[in-house]
C-alpha positions as CSV (number, residue, x, y, z in Angstrom):
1,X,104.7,93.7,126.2
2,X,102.7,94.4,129.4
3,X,101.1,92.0,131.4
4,X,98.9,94.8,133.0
5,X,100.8,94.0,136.7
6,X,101.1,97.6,137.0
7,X,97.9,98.9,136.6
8,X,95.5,100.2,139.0
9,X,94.3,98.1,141.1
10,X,90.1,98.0,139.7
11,X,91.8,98.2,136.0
12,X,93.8,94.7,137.0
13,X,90.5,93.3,138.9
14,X,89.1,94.3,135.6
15,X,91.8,92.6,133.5
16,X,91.7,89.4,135.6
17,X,87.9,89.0,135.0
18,X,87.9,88.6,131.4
19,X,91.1,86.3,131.4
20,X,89.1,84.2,133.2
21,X,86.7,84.1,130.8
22,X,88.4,84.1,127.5
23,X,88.0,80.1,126.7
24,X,84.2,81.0,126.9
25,X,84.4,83.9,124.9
26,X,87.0,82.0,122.2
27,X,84.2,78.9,121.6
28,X,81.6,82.3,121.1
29,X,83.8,83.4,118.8
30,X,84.4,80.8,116.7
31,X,80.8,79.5,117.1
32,X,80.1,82.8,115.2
33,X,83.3,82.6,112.7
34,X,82.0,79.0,111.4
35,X,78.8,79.9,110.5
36,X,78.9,83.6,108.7
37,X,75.7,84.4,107.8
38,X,75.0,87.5,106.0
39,X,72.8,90.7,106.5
40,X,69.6,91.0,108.3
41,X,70.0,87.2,108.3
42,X,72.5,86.3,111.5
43,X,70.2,84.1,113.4
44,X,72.4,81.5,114.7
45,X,75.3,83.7,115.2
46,X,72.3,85.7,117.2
47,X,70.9,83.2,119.2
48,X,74.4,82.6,120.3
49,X,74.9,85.4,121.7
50,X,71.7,85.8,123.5
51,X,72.3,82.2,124.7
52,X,76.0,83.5,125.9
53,X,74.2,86.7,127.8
54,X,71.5,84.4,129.5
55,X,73.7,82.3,130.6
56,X,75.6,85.2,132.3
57,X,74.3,85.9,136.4
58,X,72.3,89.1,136.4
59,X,71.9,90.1,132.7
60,X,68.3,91.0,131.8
61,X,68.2,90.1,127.8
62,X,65.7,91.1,125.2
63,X,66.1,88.6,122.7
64,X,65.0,90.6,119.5
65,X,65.5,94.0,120.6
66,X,63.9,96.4,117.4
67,X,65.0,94.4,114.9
68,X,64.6,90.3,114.3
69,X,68.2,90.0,114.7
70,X,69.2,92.3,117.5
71,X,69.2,91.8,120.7
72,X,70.1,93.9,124.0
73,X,71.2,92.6,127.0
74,X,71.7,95.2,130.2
75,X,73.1,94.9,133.8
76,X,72.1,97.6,136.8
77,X,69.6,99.1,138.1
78,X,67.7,100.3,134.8
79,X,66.2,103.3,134.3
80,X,62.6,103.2,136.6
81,X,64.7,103.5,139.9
82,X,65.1,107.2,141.0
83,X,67.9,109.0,140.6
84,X,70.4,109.2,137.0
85,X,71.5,106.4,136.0
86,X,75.0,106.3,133.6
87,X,74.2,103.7,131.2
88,X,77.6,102.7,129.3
89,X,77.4,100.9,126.0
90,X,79.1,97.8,124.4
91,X,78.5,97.3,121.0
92,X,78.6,93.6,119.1
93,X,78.9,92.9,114.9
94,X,78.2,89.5,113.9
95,X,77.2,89.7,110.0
96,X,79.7,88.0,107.5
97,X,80.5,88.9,103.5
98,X,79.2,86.3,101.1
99,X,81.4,84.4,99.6
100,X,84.8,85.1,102.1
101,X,83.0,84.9,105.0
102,X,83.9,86.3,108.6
103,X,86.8,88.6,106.1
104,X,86.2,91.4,108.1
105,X,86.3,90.2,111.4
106,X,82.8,90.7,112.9
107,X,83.3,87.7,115.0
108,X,85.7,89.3,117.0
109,X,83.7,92.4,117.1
110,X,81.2,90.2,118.8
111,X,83.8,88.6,121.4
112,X,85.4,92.4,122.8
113,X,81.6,93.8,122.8
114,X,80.8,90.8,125.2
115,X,84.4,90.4,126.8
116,X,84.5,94.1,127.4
117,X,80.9,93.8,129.1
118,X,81.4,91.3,131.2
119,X,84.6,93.0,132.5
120,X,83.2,96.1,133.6
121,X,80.2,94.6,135.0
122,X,82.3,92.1,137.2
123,X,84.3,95.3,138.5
124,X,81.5,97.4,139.2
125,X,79.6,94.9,141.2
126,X,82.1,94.1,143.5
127,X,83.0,98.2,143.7
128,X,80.9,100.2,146.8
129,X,82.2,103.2,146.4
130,X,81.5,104.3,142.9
131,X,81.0,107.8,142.1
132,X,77.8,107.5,139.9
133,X,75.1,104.5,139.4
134,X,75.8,102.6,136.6
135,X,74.1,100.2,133.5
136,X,76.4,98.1,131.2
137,X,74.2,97.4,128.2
138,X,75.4,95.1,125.4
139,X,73.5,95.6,121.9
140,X,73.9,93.4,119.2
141,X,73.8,95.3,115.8
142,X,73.1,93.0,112.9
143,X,73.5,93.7,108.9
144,X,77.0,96.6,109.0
145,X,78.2,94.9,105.9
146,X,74.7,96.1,104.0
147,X,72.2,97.5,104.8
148,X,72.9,99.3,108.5
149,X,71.2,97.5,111.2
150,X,72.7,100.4,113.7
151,X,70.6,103.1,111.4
152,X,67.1,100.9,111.6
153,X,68.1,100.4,115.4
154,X,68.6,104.6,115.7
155,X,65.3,105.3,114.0
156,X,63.2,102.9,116.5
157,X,65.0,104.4,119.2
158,X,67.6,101.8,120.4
159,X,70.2,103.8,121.6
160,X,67.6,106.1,123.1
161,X,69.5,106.3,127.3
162,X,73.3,105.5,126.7
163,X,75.8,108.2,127.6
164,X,78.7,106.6,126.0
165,X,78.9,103.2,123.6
166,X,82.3,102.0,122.9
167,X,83.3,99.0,120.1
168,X,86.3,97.5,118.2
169,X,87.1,96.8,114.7
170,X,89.4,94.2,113.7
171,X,92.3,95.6,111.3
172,X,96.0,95.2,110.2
173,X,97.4,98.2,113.2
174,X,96.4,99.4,116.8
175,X,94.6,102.8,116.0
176,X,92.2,104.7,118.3
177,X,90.7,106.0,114.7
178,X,91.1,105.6,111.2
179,X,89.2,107.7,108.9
180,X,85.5,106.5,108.2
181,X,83.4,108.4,105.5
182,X,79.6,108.8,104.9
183,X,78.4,106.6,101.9
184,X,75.1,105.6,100.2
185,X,74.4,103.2,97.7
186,X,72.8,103.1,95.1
187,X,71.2,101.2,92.4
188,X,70.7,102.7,88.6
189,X,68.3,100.1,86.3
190,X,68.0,101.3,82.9
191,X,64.8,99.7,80.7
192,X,65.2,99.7,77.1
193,X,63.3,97.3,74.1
194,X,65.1,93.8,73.5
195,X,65.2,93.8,69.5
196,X,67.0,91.1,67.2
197,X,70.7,92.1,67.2
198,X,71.5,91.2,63.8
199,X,68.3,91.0,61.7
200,X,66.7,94.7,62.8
201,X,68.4,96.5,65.7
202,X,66.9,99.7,64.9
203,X,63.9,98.8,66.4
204,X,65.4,98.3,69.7
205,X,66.2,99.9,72.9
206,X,69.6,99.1,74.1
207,X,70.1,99.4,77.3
208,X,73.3,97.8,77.5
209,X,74.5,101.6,75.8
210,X,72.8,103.1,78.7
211,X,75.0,101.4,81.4
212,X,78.0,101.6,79.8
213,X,77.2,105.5,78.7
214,X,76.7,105.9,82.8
215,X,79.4,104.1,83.5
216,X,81.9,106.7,81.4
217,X,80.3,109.3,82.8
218,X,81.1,108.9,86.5
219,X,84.8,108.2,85.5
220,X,85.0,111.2,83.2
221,X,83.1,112.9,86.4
222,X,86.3,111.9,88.7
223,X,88.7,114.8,86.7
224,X,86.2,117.3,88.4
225,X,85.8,114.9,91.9
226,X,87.4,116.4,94.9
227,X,90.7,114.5,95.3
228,X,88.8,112.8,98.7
229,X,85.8,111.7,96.9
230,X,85.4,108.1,95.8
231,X,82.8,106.6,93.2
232,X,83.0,102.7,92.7
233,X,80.7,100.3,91.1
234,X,80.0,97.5,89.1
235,X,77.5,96.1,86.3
236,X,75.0,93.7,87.6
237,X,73.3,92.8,84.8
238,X,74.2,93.6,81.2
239,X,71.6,91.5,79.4
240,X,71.4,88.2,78.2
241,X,72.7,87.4,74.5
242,X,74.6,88.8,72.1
243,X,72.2,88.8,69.7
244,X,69.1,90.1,71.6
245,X,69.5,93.8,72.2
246,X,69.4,94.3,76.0
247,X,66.1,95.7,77.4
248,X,67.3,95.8,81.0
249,X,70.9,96.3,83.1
250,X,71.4,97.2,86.1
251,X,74.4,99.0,87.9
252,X,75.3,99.6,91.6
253,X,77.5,102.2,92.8
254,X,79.1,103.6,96.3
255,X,79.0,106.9,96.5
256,X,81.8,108.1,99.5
257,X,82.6,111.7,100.8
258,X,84.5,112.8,104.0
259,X,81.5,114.0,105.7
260,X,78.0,114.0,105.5
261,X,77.9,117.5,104.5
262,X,79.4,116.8,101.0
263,X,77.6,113.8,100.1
264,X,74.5,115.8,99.1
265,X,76.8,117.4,96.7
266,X,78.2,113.8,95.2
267,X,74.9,112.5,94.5
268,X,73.8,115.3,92.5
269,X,76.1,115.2,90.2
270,X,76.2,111.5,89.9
271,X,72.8,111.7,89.1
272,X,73.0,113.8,86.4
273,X,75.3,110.9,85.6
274,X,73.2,108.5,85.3
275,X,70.0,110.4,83.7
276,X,72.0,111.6,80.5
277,X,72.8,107.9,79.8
278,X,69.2,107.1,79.8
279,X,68.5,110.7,77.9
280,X,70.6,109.5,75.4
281,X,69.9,106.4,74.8
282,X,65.9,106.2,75.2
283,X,65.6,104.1,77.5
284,X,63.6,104.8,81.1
285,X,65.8,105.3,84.2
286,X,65.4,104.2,87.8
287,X,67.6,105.6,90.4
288,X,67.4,104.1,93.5
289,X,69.4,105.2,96.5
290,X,69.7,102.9,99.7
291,X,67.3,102.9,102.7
292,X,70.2,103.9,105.0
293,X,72.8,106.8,104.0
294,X,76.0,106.1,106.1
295,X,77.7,109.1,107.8
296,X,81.1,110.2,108.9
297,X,82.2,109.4,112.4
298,X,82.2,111.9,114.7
299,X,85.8,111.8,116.7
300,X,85.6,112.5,121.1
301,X,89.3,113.2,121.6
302,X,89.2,112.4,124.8
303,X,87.6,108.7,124.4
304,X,90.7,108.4,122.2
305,X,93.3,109.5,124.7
306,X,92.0,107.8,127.3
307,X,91.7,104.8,125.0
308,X,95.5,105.1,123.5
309,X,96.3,105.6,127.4
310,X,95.2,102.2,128.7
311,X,95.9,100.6,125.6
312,X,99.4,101.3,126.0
313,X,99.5,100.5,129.6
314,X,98.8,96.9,127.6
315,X,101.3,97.0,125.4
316,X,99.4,97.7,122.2
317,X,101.9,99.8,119.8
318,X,99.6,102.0,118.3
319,X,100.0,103.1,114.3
320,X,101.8,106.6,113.6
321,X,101.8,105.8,109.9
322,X,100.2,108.8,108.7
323,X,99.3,107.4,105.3
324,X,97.1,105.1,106.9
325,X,96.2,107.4,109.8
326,X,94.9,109.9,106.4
327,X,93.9,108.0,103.8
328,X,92.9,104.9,104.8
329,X,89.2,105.3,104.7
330,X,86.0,102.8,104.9
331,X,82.0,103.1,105.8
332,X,80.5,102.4,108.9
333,X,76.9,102.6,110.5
334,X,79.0,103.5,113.5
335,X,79.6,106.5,112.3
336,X,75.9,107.1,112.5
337,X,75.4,106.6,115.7
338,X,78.3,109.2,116.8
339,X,75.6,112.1,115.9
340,X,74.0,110.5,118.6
341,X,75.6,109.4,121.5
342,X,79.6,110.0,122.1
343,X,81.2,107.0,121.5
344,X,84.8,105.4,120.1
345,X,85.2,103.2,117.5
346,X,88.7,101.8,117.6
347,X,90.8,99.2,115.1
348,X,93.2,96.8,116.3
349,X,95.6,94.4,115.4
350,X,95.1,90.6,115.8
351,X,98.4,89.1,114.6
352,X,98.4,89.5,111.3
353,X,99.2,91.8,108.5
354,X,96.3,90.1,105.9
355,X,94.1,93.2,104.5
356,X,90.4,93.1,105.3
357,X,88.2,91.6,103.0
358,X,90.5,89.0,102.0
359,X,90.5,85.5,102.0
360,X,93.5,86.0,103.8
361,X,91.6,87.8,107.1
362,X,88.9,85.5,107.2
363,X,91.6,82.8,108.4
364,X,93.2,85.2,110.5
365,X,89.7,86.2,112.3
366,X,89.4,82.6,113.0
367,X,93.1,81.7,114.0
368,X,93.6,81.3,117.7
369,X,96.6,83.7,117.2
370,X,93.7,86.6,116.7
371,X,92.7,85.8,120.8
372,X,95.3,87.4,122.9
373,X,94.8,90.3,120.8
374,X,90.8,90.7,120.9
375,X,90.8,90.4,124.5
376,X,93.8,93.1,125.5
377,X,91.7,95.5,122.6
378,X,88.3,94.1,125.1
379,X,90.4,94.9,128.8
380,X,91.2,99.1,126.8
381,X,88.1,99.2,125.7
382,X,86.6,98.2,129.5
383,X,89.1,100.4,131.1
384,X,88.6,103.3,129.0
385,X,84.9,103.0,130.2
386,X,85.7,102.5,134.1
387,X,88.2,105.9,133.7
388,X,84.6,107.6,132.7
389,X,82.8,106.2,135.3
390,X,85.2,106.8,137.8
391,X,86.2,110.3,137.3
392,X,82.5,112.5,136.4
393,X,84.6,115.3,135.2
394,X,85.8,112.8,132.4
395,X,82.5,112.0,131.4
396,X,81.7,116.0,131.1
397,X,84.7,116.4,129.2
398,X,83.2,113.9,126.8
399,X,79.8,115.0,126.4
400,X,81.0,118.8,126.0
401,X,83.1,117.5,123.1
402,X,80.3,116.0,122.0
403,X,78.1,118.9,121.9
404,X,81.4,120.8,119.9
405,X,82.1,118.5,117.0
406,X,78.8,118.0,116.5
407,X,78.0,121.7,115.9
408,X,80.9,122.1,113.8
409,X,80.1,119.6,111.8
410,X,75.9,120.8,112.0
411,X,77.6,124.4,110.8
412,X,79.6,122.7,107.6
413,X,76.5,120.8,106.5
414,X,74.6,123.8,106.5
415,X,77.5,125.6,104.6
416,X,77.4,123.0,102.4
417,X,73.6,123.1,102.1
418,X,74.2,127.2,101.0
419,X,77.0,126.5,98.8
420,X,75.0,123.8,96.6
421,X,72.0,125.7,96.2
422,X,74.2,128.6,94.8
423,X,75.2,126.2,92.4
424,X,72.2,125.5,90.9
425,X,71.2,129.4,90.9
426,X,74.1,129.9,89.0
């Protein structure tokens, strides 16, 4: 295991910087971890962050940056001085699940966005001879657990200026990437007429059959799903007695393809899913899809090579399980913001082998063990951001990837598009 002796000398500056820090960034940490607080509602874990930042010489922080529970801080020159500017971004989670609380890790999120900033920014201050001028901002990106803060932040513009943004994820494995699809929820109420159960059904409305009826349907639907497709859900609400014939119930599905392109394709024909049950039935459908659609994650190989690079030089044994390398797949609002701006979104180990949203990781993201881990994942991440910075031509290499996998992928959604609307000419 590396002790980072033999790197560069700026990469051990760099390294040295946020070990000096780390007993600060463990009490942010676990500040955050012992109070999980759920979507759109992180205000303490929040304000400790933007306390953290202020405290910090020379970061300028906007406190609620776009939304109430976002915040940006920066370090640099800005953007109203003359001359480009590379502005390099650090990205911070901080929303828990209810019930298991911090089971997915976002503390830590938190603490390698703010580590990793405070690294680079300590190195580049104290560097006069860097090729390009240079901002380090830090945004804090509330509600990825539901909802997608990062989507609201990307339609007010909030990512609007940075080259590059770079982020974490807690896991079970060191991987530059694990497979992220595109999902949208959504939310299928059926209304019906509540009747006596016993004494006169007939004159009622059940809408208890609808749900159940749209429930069959999607997993009779699955023998015709694409082997990569997922559909899961679950029954809200299924009415109230047994002998009061439901008038309401309420279901909520995730709907999950590979890309972007094919969700389009998903959702149509879970919708005709959900519309026979009420056509069958009699009762009135609503079908209401989430504000935010979640999209793939578009991959920069050479964000990841230069990220598997340093994290080596570290001693990080990265995954070459291609079972999880393949089919491991989640959702992110990451993944959104990679149509945007270039960016990485690597997974990394933290000492134990406890699954994600399990009681099991929520002790493991607040176990001192996980520290030594989130801050080598915060020195590859910083690194990988100072190789960018220092060598222009790595930074063109990124963007020009950029501008390829994003046209491949613009080309498959509008193959897609062609494809479906054959389809329904047929």
């Amino acid at each position: 295991m590396s002790d980072g002796s033999d790197l560069p000398e700026l990469k051990q500056r760099l390294c040295c910087c946020i070990d000096e820090s780390a007993e600060k960034l463990r009490s942010l940490s676990q500040d955050i971890w012992s109070c999980p607080e759920l979507a759109y509602e992180e205000t303490k874990s929040h304000d400790r962050l933007v306390e953290f930042f202020s405290q910090e010489t020379g970061w300028r922080v906007d406190s609620h940056f776009k939304l109430q529970t976002a915040f940006r801080a920066t370090w640099g020159p800005g953007g109203s001085e003359q001359g480009h500017v590379i502005n390099v971004g650090f990205l911070c989670e901080y929303d828990a699940l209810p019930g298991i609380g911090h089971a997915c890790g976002h503390n830590l999120i938190a603490e390698v966005g703010a580590a990793a900033a405070l690294g680079l920014k300590a190195v580049l201050e104290n560097t006069q001879d860097l090729p390009v001028r240079v901002q380090v901002t830090v945004l804090g990106t509330p509600a990825e657990e539901d909802g997608g803060g990062k989507i609201d932040m990307l339609r007010e513009g909030a990512f609007e200026g940075l080259d590059v943004v770079f982020m974490a994820h807690p896991s079970k494995e060191d991987a530059a990437y694990l497979p992220c699809v595109a999902e949208h929820d959504v939310t299928i109420k059926y209304h019906g007429k509540a009747s006596h159960a016993s004494a006169y059904p007939w004159e009622g409305i059940n809408a208890l059959d609808a749900a159940v009826l749209c429930y069959n349907n999607l997993s009779v639907l699955r023998q015709q799903m694409k082997p990569d497709w997922r559909v899961h859900g679950i029954i809200k609400h299924g009415g109230e007695k047994p002998n009061i014939i439901p008038a309401y119930t309420e279901l909520m599905y995730y709907l999950r393809t590979p890309s972007r392109a094919e969700l389009p394709v998903l959702k149509a024909k879970a919708e005709r899913c959900f519309r026979s049950a009420a056509e069958a039935t009699g009762c009135q459908v609503e079908v209401e899809f989430a504000r935010n659609q979640f999209d793939n994650m578009l991959r920069i190989p050479a964000l990841e090579e230069l990220y598997e690079r340093n994290g080596r030089a570290l001693g990080m044994d990265f995954t070459t399980d291609k079972a999880v390398l393949q089919d491991e797949s989640g959702s992110t609002d990451f993944g959104n913001v990679t149509f945007v701006v270039p960016g990485i979104h690597p997974y990394f180990y933290i000492g134990s082998k406890a699954l994600n949203h399990t009681e099991e990781y929520t002790v493991a993201a607040g176990d001192d063990r996980a520290q030594f881990f989130t801050l080598r994942t915060a020195k590859a991440l910083a690194m990988t951001a100072l190789d960018v910075l220092m060598h222009p031509e790595l930074l063109q290499r990124v963007k020009q990837e950029f501008t390829e996998v994003k046209l491949k992928e613009e080309r498959t959604l509008r193959g897609e598009h062609t494809e479906q609307a054959a389809e329904h000419t047929d």
